[in-house]
C-alpha positions as CSV (number, residue, x, y, z in Angstrom):
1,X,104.0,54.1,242.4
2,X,107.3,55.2,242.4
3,X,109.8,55.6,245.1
4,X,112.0,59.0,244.8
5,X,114.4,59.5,247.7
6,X,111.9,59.8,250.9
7,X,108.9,60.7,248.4
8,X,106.3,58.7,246.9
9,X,105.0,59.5,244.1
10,X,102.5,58.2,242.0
11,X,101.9,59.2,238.5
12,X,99.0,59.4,236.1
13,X,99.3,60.1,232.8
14,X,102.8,61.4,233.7
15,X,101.5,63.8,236.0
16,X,101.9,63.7,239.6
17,X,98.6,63.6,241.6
18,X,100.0,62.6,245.2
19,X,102.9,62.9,246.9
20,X,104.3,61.8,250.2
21,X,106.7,63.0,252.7
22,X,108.8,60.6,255.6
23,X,109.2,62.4,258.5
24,X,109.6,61.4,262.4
25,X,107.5,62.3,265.8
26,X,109.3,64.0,268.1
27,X,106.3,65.7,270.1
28,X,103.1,63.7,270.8
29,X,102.6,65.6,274.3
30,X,99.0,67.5,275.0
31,X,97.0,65.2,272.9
32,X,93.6,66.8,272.8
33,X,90.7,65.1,275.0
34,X,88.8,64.7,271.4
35,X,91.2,62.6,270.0
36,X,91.4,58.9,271.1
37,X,94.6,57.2,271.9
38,X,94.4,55.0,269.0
39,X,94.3,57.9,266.6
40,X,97.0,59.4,268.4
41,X,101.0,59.9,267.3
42,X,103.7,58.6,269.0
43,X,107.1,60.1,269.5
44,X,109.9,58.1,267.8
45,X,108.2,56.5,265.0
46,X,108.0,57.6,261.3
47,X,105.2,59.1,259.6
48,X,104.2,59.8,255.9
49,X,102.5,63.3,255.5
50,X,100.4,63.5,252.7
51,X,98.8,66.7,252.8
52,X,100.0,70.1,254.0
53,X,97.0,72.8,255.8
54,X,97.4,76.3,255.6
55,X,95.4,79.1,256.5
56,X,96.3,82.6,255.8
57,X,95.3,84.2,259.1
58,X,98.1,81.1,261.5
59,X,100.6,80.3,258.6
60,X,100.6,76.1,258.9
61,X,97.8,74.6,259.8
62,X,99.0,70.7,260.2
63,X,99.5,67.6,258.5
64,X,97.5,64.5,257.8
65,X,99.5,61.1,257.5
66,X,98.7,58.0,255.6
67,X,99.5,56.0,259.1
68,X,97.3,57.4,261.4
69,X,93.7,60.1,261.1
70,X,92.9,62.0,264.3
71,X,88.9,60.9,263.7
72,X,87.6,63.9,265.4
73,X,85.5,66.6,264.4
74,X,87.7,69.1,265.8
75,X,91.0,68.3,264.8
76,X,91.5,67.0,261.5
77,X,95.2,67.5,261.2
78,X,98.7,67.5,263.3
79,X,100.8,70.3,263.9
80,X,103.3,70.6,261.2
81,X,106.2,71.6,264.5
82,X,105.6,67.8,265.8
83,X,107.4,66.3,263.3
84,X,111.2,66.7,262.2
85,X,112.9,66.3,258.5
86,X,115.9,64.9,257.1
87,X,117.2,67.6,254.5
88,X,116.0,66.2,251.7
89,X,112.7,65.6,253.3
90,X,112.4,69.4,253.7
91,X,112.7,70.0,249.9
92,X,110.4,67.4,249.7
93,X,107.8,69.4,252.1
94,X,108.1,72.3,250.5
95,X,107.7,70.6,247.1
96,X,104.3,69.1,248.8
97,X,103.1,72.6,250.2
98,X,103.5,73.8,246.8
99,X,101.0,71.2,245.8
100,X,98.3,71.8,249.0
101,X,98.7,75.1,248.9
102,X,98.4,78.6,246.9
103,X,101.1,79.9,248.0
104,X,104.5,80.2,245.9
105,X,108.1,78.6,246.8
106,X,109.7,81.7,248.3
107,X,106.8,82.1,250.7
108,X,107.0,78.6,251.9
109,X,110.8,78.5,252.3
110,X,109.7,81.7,254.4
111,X,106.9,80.3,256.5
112,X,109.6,76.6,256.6
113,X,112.1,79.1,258.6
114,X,109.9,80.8,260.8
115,X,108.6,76.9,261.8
116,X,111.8,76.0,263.3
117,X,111.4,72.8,262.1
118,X,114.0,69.8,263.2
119,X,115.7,68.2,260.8
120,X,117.7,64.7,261.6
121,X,120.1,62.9,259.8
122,X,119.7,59.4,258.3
C-alpha cells in the first residue's frame, strides 16, 4: 500500500485496484430506525470512503467507508452531502468516482458542484 496525499492506494501489477478517500462527518442527524447505533457515523470524526454510488435517475447515491458498514438491508451506503473534503480530497473523490462509476470527469466535477459539498482545511 501506498500512501499519496489523503489517498491510499494500493497497486497490483502497477495498476491501481482500490483507492481511498479521508474525509470528515459533519451530519450524522436522522439516522434511519434500520440502522443500529453501532453501525452509525458520528459527526467530528474522520472517515475513509472507499466506494462512490451512483444512480442515474438521483445523481449520488452515497458512500461506503472502510471504518464503519450500515449492516442493513435497506441502506447500504451514506449520503455523499454528510461528509466534507479538504481540496485535495475532492480531486481525490472525483478521481474515485471516476473509478465506481461510468460516468466521465466533466460530469462528475458537474454533479461535485451541484452537491454543495464542504470542504475544510487541514
Amino acid at each position: 500500500m501506498i500512501k499519496v496525499s489523503s489517498v491510499n492506494v494500493t497497486l497490483l501489477n502497477n495498476k491501481r485496484i482500490s483507492m481511498n478517500v479521508n474525509c470528515l462527518c459533519i451530519d450524522n442527524k436522522n439516522r434511519p430506525k434500520e440502522v443500529l447505533p453501532q453501525n452509525w457515523i458520528n459527526e467530528g470524526t474522520e472517515y475513509t470512503i472507499n466506494y462512490v454510488y451512483y444512480h442515474p435517475m438521483q445523481g449520488i447515491q452515497g458512500v461506503t467507508l472502510n471504518e464503519v458498514q450500515t449492516k442493513s438491508e435497506i441502506y447500504s451506503s451514506y449520503r455523499l452531502d454528510r461528509f466534507a473534503f479538504t481540496e485535495e480530497g475532492i480531486k481525490d473523490l472525483i478521481e474515485l468516482m471516476e473509478d465506481c462509476t461510468e460516468l466521465g470527469k466533466v460530469d462528475i466535477e458537474e454533479l461535485i458542484k451541484e452537491s454543495n459539498l464542504e470542504t475544510i482545511n487541514k
